[in-house]
C-alpha positions as CSV (number, residue, x, y, z in Angstrom):
1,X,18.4,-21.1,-62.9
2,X,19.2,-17.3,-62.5
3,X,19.0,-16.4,-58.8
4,X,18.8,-13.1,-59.7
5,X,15.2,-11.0,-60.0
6,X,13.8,-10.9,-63.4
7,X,12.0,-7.4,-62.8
8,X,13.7,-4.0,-63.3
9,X,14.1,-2.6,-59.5
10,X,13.8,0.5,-59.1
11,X,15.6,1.0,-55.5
12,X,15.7,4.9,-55.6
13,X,13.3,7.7,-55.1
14,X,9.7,7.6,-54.1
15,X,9.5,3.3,-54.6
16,X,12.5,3.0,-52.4
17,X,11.8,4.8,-49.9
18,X,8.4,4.1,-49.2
19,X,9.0,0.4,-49.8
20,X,11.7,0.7,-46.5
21,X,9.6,2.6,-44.6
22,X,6.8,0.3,-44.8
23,X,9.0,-3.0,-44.7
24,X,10.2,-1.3,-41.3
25,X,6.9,-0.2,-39.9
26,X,5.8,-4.3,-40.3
27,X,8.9,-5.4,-39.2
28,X,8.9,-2.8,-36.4
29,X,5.8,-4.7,-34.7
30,X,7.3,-8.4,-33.6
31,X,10.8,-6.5,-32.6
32,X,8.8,-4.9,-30.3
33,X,6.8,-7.9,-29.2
34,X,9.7,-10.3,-29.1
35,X,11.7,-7.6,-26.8
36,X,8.5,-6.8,-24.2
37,X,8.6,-3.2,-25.9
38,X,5.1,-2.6,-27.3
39,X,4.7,0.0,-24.9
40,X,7.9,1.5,-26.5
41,X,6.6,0.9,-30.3
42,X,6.9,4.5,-31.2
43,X,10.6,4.5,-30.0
44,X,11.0,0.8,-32.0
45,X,9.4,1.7,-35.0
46,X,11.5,5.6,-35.4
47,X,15.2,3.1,-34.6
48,X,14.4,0.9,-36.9
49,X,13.0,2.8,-39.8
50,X,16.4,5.0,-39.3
51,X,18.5,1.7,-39.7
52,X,16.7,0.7,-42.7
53,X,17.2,3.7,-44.6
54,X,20.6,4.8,-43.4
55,X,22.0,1.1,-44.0
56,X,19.5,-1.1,-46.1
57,X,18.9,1.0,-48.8
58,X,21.8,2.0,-49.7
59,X,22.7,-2.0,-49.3
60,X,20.0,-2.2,-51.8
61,X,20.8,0.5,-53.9
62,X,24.3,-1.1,-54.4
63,X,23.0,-4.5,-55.0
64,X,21.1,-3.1,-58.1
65,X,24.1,-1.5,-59.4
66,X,25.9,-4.2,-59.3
67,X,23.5,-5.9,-62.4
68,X,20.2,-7.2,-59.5
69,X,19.3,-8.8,-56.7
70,X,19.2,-11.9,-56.1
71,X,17.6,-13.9,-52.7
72,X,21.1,-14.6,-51.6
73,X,22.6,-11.0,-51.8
74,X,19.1,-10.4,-50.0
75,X,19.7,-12.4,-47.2
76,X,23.0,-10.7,-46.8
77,X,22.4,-7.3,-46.9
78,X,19.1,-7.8,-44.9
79,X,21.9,-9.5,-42.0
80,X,24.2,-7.0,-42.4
81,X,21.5,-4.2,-41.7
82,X,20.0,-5.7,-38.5
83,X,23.2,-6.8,-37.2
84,X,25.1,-4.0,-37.6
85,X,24.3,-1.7,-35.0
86,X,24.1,-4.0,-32.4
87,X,27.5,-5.6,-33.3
88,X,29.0,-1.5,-33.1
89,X,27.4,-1.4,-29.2
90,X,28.8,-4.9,-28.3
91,X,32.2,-4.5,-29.0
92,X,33.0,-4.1,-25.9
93,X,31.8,-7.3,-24.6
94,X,33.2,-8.9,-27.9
95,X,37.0,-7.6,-26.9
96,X,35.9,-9.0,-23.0
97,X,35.1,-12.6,-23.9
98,X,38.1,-12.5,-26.5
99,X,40.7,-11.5,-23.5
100,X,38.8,-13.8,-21.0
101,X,37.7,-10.8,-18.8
102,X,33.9,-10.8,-19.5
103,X,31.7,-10.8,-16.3
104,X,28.6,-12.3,-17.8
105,X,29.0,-16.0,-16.5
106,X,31.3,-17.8,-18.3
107,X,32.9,-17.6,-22.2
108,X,30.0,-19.8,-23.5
109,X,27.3,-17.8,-21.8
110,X,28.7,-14.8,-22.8
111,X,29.1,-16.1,-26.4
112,X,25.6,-17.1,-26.5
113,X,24.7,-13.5,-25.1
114,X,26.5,-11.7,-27.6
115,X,25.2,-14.4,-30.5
116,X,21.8,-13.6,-29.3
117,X,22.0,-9.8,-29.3
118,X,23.3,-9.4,-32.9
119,X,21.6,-12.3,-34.6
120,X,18.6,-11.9,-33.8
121,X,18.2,-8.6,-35.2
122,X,20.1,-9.9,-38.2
123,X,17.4,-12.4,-38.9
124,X,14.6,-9.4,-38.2
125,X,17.2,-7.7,-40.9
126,X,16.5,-10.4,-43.2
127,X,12.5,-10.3,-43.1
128,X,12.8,-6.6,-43.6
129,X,15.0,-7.2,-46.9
130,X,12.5,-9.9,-48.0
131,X,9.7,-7.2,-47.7
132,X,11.9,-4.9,-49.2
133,X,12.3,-6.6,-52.4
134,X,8.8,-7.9,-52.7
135,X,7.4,-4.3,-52.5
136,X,10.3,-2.9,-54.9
137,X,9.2,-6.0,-57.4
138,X,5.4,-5.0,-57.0
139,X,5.8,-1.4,-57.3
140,X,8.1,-1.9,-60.5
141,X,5.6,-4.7,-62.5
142,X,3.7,-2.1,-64.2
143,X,6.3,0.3,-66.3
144,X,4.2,0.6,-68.9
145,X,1.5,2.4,-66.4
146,X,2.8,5.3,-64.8
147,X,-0.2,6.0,-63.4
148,X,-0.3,2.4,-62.0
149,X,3.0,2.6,-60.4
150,X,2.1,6.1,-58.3
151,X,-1.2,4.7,-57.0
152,X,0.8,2.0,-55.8
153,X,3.4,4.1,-54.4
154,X,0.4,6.6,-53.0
155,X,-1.4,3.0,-51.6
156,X,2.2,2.3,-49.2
157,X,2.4,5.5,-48.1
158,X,-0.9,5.4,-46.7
159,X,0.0,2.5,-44.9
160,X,3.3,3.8,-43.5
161,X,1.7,7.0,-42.3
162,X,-1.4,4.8,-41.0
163,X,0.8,2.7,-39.2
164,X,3.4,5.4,-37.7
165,X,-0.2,7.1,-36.0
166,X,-1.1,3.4,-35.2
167,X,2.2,2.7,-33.4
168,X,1.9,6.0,-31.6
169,X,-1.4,4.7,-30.0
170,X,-0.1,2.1,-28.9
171,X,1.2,3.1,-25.4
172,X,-2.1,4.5,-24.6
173,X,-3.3,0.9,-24.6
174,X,-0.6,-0.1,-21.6
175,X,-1.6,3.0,-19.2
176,X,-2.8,1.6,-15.7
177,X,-6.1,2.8,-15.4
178,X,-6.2,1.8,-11.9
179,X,-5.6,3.5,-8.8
180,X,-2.3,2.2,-8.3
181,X,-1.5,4.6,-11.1
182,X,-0.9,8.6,-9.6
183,X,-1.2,9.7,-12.6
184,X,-4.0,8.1,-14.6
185,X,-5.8,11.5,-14.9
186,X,-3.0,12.6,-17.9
187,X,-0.8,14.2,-15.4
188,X,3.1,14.2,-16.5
189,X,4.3,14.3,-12.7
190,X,3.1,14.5,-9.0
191,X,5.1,14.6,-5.8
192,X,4.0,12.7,-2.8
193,X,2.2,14.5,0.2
194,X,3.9,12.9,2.9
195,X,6.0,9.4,3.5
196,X,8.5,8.0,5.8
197,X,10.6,4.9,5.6
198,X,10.2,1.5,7.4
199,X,13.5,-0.2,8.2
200,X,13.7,-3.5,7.9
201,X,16.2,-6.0,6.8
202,X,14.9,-8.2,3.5
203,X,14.0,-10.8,5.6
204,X,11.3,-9.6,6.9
205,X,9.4,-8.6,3.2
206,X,7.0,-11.7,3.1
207,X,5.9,-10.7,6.6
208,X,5.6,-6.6,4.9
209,X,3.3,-7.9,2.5
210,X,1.2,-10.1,4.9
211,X,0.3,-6.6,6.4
212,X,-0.1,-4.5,3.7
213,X,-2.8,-7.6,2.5
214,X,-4.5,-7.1,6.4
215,X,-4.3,-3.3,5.8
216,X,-6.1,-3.3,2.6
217,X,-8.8,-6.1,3.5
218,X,-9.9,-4.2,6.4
219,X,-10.5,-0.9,4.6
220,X,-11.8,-2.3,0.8
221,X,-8.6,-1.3,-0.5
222,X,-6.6,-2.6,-3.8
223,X,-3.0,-4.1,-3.5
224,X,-0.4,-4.9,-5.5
225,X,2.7,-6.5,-5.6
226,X,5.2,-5.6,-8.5
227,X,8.4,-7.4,-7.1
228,X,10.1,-9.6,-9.1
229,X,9.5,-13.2,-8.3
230,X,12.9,-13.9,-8.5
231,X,14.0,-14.3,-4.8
232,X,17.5,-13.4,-5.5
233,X,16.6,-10.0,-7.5
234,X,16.6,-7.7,-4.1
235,X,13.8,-5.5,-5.2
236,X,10.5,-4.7,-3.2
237,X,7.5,-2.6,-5.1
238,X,3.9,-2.5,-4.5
239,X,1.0,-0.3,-4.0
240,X,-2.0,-0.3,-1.4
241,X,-5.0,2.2,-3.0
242,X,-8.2,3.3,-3.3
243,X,-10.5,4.4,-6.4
244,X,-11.0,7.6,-4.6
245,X,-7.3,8.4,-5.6
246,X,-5.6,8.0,-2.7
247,X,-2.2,5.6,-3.0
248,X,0.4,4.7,-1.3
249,X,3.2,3.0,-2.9
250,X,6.6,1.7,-1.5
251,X,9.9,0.4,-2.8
252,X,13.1,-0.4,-1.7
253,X,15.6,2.2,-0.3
254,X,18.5,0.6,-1.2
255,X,20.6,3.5,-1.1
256,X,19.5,4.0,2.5
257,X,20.5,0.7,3.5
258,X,17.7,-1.8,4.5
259,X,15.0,0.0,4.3
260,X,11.4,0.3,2.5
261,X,10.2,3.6,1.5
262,X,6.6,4.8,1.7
263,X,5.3,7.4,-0.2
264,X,1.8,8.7,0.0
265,X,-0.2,10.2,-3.4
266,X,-3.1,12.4,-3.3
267,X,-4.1,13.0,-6.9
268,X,-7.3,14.2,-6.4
269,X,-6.3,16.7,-3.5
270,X,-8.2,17.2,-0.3
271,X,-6.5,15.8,3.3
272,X,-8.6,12.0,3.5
273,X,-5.4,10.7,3.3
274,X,-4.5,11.2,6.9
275,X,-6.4,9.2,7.9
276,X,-5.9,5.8,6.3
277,X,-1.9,7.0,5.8
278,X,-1.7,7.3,9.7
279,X,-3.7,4.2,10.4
280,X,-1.0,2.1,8.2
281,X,1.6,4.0,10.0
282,X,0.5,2.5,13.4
283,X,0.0,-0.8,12.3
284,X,3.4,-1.3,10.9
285,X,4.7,0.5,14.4
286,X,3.0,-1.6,16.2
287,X,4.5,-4.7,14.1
288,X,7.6,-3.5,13.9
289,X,8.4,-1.7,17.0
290,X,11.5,1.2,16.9
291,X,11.6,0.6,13.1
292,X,9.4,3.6,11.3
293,X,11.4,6.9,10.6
294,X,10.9,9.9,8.7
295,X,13.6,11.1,6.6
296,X,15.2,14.8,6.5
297,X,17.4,16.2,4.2
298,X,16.9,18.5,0.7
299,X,15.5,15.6,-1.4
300,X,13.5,14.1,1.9
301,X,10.0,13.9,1.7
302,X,7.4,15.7,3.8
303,X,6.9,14.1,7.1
304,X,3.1,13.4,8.0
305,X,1.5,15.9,10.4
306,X,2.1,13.7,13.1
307,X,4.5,12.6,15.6
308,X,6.1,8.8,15.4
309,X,4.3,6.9,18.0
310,X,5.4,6.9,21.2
311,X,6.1,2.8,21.2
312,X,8.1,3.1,17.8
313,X,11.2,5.0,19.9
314,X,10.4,2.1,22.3
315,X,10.3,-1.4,20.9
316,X,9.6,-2.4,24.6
317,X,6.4,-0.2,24.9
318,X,4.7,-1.8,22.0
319,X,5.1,-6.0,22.8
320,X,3.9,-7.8,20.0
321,X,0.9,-9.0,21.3
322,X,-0.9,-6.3,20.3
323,X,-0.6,-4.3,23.5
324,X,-0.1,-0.7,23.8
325,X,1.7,1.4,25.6
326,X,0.6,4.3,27.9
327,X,0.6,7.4,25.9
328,X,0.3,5.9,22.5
329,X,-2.0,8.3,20.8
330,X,-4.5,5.9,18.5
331,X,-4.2,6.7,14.4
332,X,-8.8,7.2,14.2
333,X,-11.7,5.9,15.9
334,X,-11.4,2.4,14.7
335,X,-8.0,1.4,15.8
336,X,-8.9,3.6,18.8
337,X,-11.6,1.1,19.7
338,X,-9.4,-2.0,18.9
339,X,-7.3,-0.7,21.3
340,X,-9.7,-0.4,24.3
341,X,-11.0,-3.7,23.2
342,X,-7.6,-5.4,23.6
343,X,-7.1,-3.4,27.1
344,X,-10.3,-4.7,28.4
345,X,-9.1,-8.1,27.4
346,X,-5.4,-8.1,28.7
347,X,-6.3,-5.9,31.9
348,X,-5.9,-8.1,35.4
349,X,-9.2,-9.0,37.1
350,X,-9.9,-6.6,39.8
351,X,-10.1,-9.9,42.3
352,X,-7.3,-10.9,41.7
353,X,-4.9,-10.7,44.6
C-alpha cells in the first residue's frame, strides 16, 4: 500500500498558510492547558504559530517536493518542529548531564527532565502536522472548483482570526475580581500607602496566619493564603481585605533576611485605612513583642502616620498575656476598650494587702 497521500497538496500560498495558522491556533489551546498557561494563551498561541510557520512549513513544503507526504514523513517533520526549539534552549543541560555536572537530582532525573521538555512538544508537533495535512488535503479535494477551494480557504481564516481574538479574551477570564486584587478596577499599577515589616523567623508563619485569620474574623474581612503548600518551598503570600478596597497583602522579605513584609493598598483612595492598618499593627505588636519595624531607604515604603508602639522597642512591656504597658497608645476605640477590659481584669484587688 502507498503510504503516501493520494491528493495533490498544495503546501504554498494562501492553503499553506492558513492551514498552519489554524493547525497552530487548535494546537495552541492544550499546550497552554497542559503547561498551567491559559492565562498566557495569547503569548502561547503567537510562539507557536511562529514555530509552525518558520519550521513546519517549510518542513512541509520540502516534503512535497520531494514527490508527497506520507504519515510517516508527517510524524517526522511534525517531531522535528515541536522539538526543535526546546532542544536549541536545553543544550546546556544536555552538555551538563553528558559531563556529569548537572544540578537537577541525579543523571536519570535530569534525563527524564530534558526527555520531558523536548518530547513533549514534539508530540504536540506531531498533532499540529496531522492537522496540517488534513486541512492541506481538504482544501486541495476540489481543483476543479476554484471557487470551492477559496471559500474554503476564506472559511479557515475566519476561524484563525476568530480564534486569535478568542485567545486574547482569555486572560480576562483569570482576573481576580476580588478584593485581594489592587487593581481589579483596570489599573496597570498602584503603590502602596504605607507598610512596615514584621520580623520573624519561618518558624513562626503558622502562628502569622492564625492571626491574620483572628484579624479578619473580627472585622468581616476576606483572607487569603497563596503560599505554596509545599513546607520546604520558603515562600509566605497572602492577603487580608475588604470589598470597600482596602488590602493589605504580605510576602516574604527574603532579601531582608527573616522577615514578612506588609504593604497596605488603598485603591479607592480616602484615609479608612488607618484605621484597620493600625489595628493589625498592634495586634501583631502585641504578639510579637520588639519585632515590627518600618523600613527606610530610597526604595522603602512610606511608614504609617504613627509611631511603633511603645511595647514593640520593649518586648518586656508588652507580656504575652495580653497585658499592656503604660503609655501604649491604643490603635481605635475597640482595642482601646479591650484594653481597659483586660486592665480591669488583671488589676490587684484593692483589699488586698
Amino acid at each position: 500500500m502507498d503510504e503516501r497521500s493520494t491528493s495533490a497538496l498544495h503546501p504554498s500560498g494562501c492553503a499553506g498558510l492558513v492551514a498552519v495558522a489554524t493547525a497552530a491556533a487548535i494546537v495552541s489551546v492544550p499546550i497552554a492547558w497542559a503547561t498551567d498557561l491559559l492565562r498566557a494563551l495569547p503569548v502561547v498561541m503567537g510562539v507557536t504559530m511562529f514555530i509552525a510557520l518558520a519550521v513546519g512549513l517549510p518542513i512541509l513544503i520540502a516534503l512535497r517536493d520531494r514527490g508527497g507526504v506520507s504519515w510517516r514523513s508527517v510524524v517526522k517533520g511534525g517531531f522535528v518542529t515541536g522539538a526543535v526549539v526546546p532542544a536549541l534552549l536545553s543544550l546546556l543541560l544536555l552538555a551538563q548531564i553528558i559531563g556529569g555536572t548537572t544540578t537537577i537530582g541525579d543523571k536519570t532525573e535530569a534525563w527524564a527532565g530534558f526527555v520531558a521538555f523536548v518530547g513533549v512538544p514534539g508530540l504536540a508537533g506531531i498533532l499540529g502536522a496531522f492537522i496540517t495535512w488534513r486541512l492541506i488535503d481538504w482544501l486541495s479535494a476540489d481543483q476543479a472548483s476554484a471557487f470551492g477551494r477559496s471559500w474554503r480557504i476564506g472559511l479557515l481564516a475566519a476561524l484563525v482570526v476568530g480564534a486569535i481574538f478568542g485567545g486574547a479574551a482569555v486572560p480576562g477570564l483569570y482576573v481576580d475580581r476580588s478584593c485581594h486584587n489592587p487593581l481589579r478596577d483596570g489599573r496597570s499599577s498602584i503603590d502602596p500607602v504605607a507598610g512596615f515589616e514584621l520580623r520573624v523567623p519561618i518558624s513562626d508563619w503558622p502562628a502569622l496566619r492564625r492571626e491574620l485569620r483572628r484579624f479578619t474574623q473580627s472585622r468581616n474581612w476576606s483572607f487569603r493564603d497563596s503560599s505554596p503548600p509545599d513546607p520546604d518551598m520558603e515562600w509566605f503570600y497572602a492577603s487580608v481585605c475588604t470589598e470597600a478596597g482596602t488590602q493589605i497583602g504580605t510576602v516574604y522579605a527574603a532579601a531582608g533576611g527573616d522577615g514578612v513584609l506588609f504593604s497596605v493598598y488603598q485603591p479607592q483612595g480616602g484615609d479608612s485605612w488607618k484605621q484597620p492598618a493600625r489595628a493589625l499593627q498592634r495586634q501583631l505588636e502585641q504578639r510579637w513583642p520588639g519585632k515590627v519595624a518600618y523600613q527606610s531607604g530610597p526604595y522603602a515604603q512610606p511608614a504609617p502616620p504613627w509611631p511603633i508602639a511603645a511595647s514593640a522597642s520593649d518586648p518586656g512591656a508588652y507580656p504575652q498575656d495580653g497585658r499592656v504597658a503604660a503609655g501604649a497608645e491604643p490603635a481605635d476605640p475597640a482595642e482601646a476598650a479591650a484594653r481597659t477590659a483586660i486592665s480591669l481584669r488583671t488589676a490587684p484587688s484593692s483589699a488586698t494587702h
